[in-house]
C-alpha positions as CSV (number, residue, x, y, z in Angstrom):
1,X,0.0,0.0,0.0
2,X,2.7,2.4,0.9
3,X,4.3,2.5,-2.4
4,X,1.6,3.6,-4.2
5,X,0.2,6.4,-1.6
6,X,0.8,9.9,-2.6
7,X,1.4,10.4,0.9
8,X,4.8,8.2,0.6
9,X,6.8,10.8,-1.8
10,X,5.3,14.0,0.1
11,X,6.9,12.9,3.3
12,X,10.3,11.5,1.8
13,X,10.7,14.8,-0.3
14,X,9.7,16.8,2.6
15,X,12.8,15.2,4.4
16,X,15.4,15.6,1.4
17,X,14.8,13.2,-0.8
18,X,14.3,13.7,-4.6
19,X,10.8,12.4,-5.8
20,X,10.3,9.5,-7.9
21,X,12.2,5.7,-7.5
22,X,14.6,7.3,-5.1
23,X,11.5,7.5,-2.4
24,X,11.2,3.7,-3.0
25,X,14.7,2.2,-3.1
26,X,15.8,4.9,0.1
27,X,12.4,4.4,2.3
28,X,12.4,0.8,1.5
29,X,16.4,0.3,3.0
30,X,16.6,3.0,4.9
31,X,16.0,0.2,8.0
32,X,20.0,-1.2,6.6
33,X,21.1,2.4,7.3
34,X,23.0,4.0,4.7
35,X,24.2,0.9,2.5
36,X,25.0,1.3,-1.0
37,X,23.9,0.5,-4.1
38,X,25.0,-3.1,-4.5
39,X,23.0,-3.9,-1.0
40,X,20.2,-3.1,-1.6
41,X,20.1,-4.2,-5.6
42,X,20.9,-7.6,-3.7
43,X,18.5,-7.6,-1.2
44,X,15.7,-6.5,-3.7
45,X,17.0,-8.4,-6.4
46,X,14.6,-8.0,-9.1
47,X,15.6,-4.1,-9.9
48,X,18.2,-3.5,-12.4
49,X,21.1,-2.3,-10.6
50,X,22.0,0.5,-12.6
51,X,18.7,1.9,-11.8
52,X,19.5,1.3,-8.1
53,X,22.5,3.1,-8.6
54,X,21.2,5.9,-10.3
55,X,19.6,6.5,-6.9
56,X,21.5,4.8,-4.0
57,X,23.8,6.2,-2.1
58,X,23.1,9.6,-3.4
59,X,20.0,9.3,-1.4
60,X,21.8,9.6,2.2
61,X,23.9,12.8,1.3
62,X,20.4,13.9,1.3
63,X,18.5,12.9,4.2
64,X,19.9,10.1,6.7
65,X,18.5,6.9,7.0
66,X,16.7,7.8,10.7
67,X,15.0,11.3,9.0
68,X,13.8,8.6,6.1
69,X,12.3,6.0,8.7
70,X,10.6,9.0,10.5
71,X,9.4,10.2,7.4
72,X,7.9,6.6,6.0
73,X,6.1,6.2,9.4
74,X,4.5,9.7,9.2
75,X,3.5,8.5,5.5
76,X,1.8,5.4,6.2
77,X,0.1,7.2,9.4
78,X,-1.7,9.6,7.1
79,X,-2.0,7.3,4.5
80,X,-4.0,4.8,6.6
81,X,-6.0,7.6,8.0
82,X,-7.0,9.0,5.2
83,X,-7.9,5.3,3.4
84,X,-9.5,4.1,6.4
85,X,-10.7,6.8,8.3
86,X,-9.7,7.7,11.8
87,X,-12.6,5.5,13.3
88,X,-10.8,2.7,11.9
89,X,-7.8,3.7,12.5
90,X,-8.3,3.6,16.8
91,X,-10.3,0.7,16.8
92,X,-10.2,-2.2,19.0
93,X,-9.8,-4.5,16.0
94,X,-7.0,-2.5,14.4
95,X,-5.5,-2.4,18.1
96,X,-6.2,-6.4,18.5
97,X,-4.9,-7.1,14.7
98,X,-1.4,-5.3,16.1
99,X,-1.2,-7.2,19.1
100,X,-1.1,-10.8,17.1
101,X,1.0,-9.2,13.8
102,X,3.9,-8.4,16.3
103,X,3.8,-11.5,17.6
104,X,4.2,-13.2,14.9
105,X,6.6,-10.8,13.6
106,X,8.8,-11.1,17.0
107,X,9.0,-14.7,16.2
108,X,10.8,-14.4,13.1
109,X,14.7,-15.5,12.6
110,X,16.8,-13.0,10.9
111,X,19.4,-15.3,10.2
112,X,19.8,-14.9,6.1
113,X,17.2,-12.7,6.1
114,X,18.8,-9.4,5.5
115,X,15.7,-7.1,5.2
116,X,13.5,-8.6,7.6
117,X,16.2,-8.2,10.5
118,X,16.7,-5.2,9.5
119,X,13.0,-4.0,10.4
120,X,12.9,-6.1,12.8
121,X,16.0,-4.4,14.8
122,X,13.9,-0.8,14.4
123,X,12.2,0.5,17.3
124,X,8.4,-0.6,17.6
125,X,6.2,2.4,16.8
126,X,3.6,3.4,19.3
127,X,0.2,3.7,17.5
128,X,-1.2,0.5,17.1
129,X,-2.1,0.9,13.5
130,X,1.8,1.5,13.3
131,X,2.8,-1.4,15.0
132,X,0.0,-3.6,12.5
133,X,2.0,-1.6,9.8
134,X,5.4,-2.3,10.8
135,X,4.8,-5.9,11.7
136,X,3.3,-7.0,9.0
137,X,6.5,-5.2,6.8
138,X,8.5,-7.6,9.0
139,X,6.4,-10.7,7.8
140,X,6.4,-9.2,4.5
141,X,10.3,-9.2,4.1
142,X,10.9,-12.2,6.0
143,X,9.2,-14.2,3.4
144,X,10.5,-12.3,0.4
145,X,13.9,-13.2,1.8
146,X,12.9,-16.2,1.6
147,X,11.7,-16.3,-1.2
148,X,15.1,-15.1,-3.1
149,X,17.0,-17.7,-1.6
150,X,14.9,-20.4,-3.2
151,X,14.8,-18.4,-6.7
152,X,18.7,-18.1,-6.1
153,X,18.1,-21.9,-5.6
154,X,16.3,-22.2,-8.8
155,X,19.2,-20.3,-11.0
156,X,17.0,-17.7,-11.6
157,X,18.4,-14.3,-11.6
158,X,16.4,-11.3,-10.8
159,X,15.2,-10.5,-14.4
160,X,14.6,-14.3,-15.1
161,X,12.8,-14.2,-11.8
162,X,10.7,-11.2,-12.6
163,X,10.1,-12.2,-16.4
164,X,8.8,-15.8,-15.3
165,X,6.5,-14.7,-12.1
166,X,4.9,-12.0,-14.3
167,X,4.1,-14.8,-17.2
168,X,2.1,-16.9,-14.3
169,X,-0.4,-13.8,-14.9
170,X,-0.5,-13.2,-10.5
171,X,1.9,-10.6,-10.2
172,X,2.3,-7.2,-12.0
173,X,1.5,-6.8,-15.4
174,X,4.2,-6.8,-18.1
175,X,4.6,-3.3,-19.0
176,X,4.5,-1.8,-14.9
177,X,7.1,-4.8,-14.1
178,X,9.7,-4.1,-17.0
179,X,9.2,-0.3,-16.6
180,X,9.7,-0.1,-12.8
181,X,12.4,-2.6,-12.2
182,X,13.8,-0.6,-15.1
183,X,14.8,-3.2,-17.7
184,X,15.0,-2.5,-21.4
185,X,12.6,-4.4,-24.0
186,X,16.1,-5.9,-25.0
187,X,17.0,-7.2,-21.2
188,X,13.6,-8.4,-20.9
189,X,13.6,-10.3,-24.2
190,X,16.9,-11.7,-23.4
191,X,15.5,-13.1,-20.1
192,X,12.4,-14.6,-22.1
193,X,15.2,-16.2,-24.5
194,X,17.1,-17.9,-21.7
195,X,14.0,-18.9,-19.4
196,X,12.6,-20.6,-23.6
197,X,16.1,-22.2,-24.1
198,X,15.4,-23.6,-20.0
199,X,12.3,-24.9,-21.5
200,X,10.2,-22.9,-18.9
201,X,8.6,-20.6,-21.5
202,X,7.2,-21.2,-24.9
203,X,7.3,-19.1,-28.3
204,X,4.4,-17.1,-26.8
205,X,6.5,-15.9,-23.3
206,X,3.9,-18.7,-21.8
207,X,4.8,-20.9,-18.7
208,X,5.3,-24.3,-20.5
209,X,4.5,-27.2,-17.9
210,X,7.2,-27.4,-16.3
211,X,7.8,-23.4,-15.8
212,X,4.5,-23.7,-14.0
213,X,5.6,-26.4,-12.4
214,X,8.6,-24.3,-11.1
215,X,6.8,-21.6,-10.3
216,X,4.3,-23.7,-7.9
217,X,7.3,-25.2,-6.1
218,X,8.7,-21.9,-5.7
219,X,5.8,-20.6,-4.3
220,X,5.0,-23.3,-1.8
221,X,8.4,-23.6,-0.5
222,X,8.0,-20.1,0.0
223,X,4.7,-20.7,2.2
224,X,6.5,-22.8,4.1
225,X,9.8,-21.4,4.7
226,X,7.4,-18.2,5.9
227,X,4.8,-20.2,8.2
228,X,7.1,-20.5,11.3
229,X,6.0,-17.0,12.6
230,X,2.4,-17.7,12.1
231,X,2.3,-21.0,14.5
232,X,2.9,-18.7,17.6
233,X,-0.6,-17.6,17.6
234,X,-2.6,-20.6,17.0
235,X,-5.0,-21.6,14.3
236,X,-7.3,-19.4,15.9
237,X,-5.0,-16.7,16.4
238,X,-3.8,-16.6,12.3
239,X,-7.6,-16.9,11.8
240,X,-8.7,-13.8,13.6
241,X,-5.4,-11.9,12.6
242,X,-7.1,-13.2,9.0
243,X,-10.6,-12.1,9.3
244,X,-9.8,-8.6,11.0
245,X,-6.8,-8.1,8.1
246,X,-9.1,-9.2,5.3
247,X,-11.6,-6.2,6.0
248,X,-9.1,-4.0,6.2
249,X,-7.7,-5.2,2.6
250,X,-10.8,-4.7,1.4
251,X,-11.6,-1.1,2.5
252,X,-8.2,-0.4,1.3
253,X,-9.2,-1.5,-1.6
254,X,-12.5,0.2,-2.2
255,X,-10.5,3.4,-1.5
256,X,-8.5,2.7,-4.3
257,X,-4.8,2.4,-2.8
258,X,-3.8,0.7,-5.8
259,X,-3.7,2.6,-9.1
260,X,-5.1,1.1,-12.3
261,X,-2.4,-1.2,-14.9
262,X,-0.5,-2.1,-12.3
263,X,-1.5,-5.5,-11.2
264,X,-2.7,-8.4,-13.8
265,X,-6.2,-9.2,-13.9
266,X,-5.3,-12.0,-11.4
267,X,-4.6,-9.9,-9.0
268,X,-1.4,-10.0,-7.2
269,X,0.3,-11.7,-4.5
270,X,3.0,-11.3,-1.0
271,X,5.8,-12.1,-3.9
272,X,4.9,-9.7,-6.7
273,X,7.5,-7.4,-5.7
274,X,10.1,-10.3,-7.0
């Protein structure tokens, strides 16, 4: 959600930044501290790194990692008021849904999970709809860490990686993912070239069988490197943190915190971001 609210670049500009993909790759690492380019083009691993380093680690001679964290917190707290109102905002449920989310998120391992120990090292917010926020940004990276191991796994670098998960028609659509990982039509035709010779994609830039198959295994591996956190609370815990995050995804929703051509018809998914 916080990528695509307006809020997001207002508050990062507002504290030095330069607006556009430098509010992304800076508010995203900014938890790292001031790492350069080849950090966080690793840890994200499906951007181009010459388009990382077009904006990384220019980004900390203009505001410092802490001003950017303040910043991204202050964004996503008038973001969320704003989508959901304030009534929503200070309800019990919100207040319940962040009591379970940092649970679970205090229960994941850092170990080899470079992005999701860094959030989880940051300092716990006070408002609960911040600390639903930040915990479920915690959960969020610990399984997209995870998730890049097992495409490293699978030999398929980032662009390979991106070209595939966008043909299984769940992610972003073609032209947002090329455009905003910031790969040519010649770098993205290359990667649809090796993936074919692979025999994971047919003439059409189509999953064949067994790049579906792939793709599945990659996906549930991913579940289940990711459910450890989860067990801490119980069936009935995951449940309710379920039901009371499902409303809100849909009230985000209705209020339109995605923008239109972004997302495949499919919809998309906790990976689309790889």
């Amino acid at each position: 959600m916080t990528y695509f609210a307006p809020e997001t670049e207002q508050q990062l500009t507002a504290a030095g930044l330069r607006p556009g993909r430098m509010c992304y790759f800076a508010g995203r690492s900014a938890a790292m501290g001031a790492v350069g380019a080849p950090a966080v083009a690793a840890t994200f691993y499906n951007f181009n790194p010459a388009l990382v380093a077009r904006h990384v680690p220019q980004a900390w001679s203009l505001a410092a990692p802490a001003a950017v964290l303040d910043a991204r917190f202050a964004s996503v707290d008038a973001a969320l008021r704003r989508m959901l109102g304030d009534d929503v905002v200070t309800s019990p449920e919100v207040a319940e849904a962040a009591g379970l989310a940092r649970r679970a998120a205090e229960a994941c391992s850092g170990a080899g999970r470079a992005l999701a120990a860094a959030h989880l090292g940051l300092e716990w917010p006070a408002a609960p709809h911040l600390v639903l926020w930040h915990a479920v940004t915690v959960l969020r990276e610990h399984r997209g860490d995870g998730h890049v191991a097992l495409l490293l796994a699978a030999e398929l670098p980032g662009v390979q990686a991106l070209v595939s998960y966008t043909a299984t028609g769940r992610g972003f659509v073609r032209e947002f993912a090329q455009a905003s990982r910031g790969f040519s039509a010649l770098e993205w035709a290359d990667a649809e070239r090796e993936l074919a010779r692979r025999g994971l994609l047919d003439d059409d830039g189509a999953l064949t069988p067994d790049g579906v198959a792939l793709r599945e295994q990659i996906e549930a591996d991913t579940d289940r490197l990711a459910a450890g956190p989860w067990s801490v609370l119980g069936a009935d815990g995951a449940a309710r943190l379920g039901e009371i995050g499902a409303r809100l995804v849909r009230a985000l929703l209705a209020a339109g915190c995605f923008p239109d051509n972004v997302f495949a018809a499919r919809g998309g998914s906790a990976t689309a971001r790889r």
